[in-house]
C-alpha positions as CSV (number, residue, x, y, z in Angstrom):
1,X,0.0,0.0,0.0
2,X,1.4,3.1,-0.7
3,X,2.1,5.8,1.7
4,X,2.2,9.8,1.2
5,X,4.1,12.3,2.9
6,X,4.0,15.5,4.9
7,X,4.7,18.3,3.1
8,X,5.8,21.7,5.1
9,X,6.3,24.4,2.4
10,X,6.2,28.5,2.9
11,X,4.9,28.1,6.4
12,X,1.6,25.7,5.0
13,X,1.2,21.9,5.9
14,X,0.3,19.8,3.0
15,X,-0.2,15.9,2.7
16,X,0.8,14.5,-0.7
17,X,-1.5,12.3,-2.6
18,X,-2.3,10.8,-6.0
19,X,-3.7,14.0,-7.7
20,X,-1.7,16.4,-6.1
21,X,-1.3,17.5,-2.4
22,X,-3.9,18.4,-0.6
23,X,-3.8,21.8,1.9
24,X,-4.3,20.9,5.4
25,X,-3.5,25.1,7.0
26,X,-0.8,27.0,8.0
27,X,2.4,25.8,10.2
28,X,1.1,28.3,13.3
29,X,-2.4,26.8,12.8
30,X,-1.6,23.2,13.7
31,X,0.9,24.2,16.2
32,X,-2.0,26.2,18.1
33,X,-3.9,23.1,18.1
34,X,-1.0,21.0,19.7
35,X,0.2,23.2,22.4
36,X,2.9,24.6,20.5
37,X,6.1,24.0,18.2
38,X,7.7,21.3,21.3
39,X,6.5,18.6,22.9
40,X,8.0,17.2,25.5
41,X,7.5,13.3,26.3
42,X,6.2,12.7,29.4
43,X,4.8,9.0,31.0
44,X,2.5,9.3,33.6
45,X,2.7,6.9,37.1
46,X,-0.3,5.1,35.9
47,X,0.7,4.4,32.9
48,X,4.3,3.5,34.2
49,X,2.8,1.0,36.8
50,X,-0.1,-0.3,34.6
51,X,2.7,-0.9,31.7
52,X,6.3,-2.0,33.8
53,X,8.1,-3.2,30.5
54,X,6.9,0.1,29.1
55,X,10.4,1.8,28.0
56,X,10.1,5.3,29.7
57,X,14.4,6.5,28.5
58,X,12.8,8.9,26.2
59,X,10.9,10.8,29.1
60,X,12.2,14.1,29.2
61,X,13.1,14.6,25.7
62,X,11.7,17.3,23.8
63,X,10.5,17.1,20.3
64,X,10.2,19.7,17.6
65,X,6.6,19.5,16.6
66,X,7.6,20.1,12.8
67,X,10.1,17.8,12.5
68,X,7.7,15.3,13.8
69,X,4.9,16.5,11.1
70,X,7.5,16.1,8.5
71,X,8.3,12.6,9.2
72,X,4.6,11.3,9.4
73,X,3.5,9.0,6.2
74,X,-0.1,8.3,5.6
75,X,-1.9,5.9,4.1
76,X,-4.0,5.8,1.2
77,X,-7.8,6.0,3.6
78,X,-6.4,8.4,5.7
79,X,-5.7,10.7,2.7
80,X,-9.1,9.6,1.5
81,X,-10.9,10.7,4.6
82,X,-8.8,14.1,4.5
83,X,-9.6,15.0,1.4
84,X,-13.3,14.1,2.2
85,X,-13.2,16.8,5.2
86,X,-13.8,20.5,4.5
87,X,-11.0,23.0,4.2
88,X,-12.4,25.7,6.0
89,X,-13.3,26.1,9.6
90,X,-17.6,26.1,10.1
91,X,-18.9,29.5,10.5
92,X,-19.4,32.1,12.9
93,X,-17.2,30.3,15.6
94,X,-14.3,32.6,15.6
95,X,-12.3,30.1,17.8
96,X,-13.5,26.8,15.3
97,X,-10.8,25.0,13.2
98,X,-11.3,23.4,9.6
99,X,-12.0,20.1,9.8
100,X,-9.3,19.0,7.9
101,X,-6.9,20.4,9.9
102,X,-8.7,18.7,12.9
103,X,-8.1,15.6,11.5
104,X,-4.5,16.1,10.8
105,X,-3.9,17.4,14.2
106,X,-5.5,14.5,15.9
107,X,-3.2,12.3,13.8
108,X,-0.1,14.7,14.8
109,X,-1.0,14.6,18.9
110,X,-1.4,10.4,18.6
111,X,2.0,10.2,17.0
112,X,3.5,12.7,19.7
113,X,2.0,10.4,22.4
114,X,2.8,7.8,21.0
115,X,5.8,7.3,17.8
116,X,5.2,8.1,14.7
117,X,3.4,5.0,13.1
């Protein structure tokens, strides 16, 4: 199955697929979502007790949240289901996001908790 990349170009966050690439938002757009352009790892004592072969040596570390976008891959329903989600935030909710880039950034904050996939 083929996989499609991340694009970060002039401060806008694509994802590559078979027509083209399709526009997810801006750079400062997903990183509001996230928290921000780091992201530190962190493991919590329930998860640490509930998981004891659980390797915790990357606790600590911080991440660049762009570097992380830029190495995520998708697969070919993922695209699909993107591409499927409207561009543009619903209006007359100053504070809503586009869809699209909802989707995206729920991908980004799973592969921040947990490796990219």
């Amino acid at each position: 199955m083929p996989r499609y990349e991340t694009i970060v170009e002039d401060g806008t966050v694509y994802v590559a697929s078979d027509a083209d690439r399709l526009e997810i938002g801006t750079v400062q757009d997903v990183l509001a979502v996230v928290g921000g352009p780091s992201w530190t790892i962190r493991y919590t004592d329930e998860e640490k007790t509930r998981h004891p072969e659980l390797d915790t040596a990357d606790e600590g570390l911080t991440v660049d949240v762009v570097d992380m976008m830029q190495a995520m891959t998708h697969g070919e329903q993922f695209v699909t289901a993107l591409a499927a989600q409207p561009a543009d935030p619903p209006g007359g909710d100053p504070d809503a996001i586009a869809p699209r880039l909802g989707l995206f950034a729920g991908k980004l904050l799973e592969n921040l908790d947990s490796g990219l996939d």
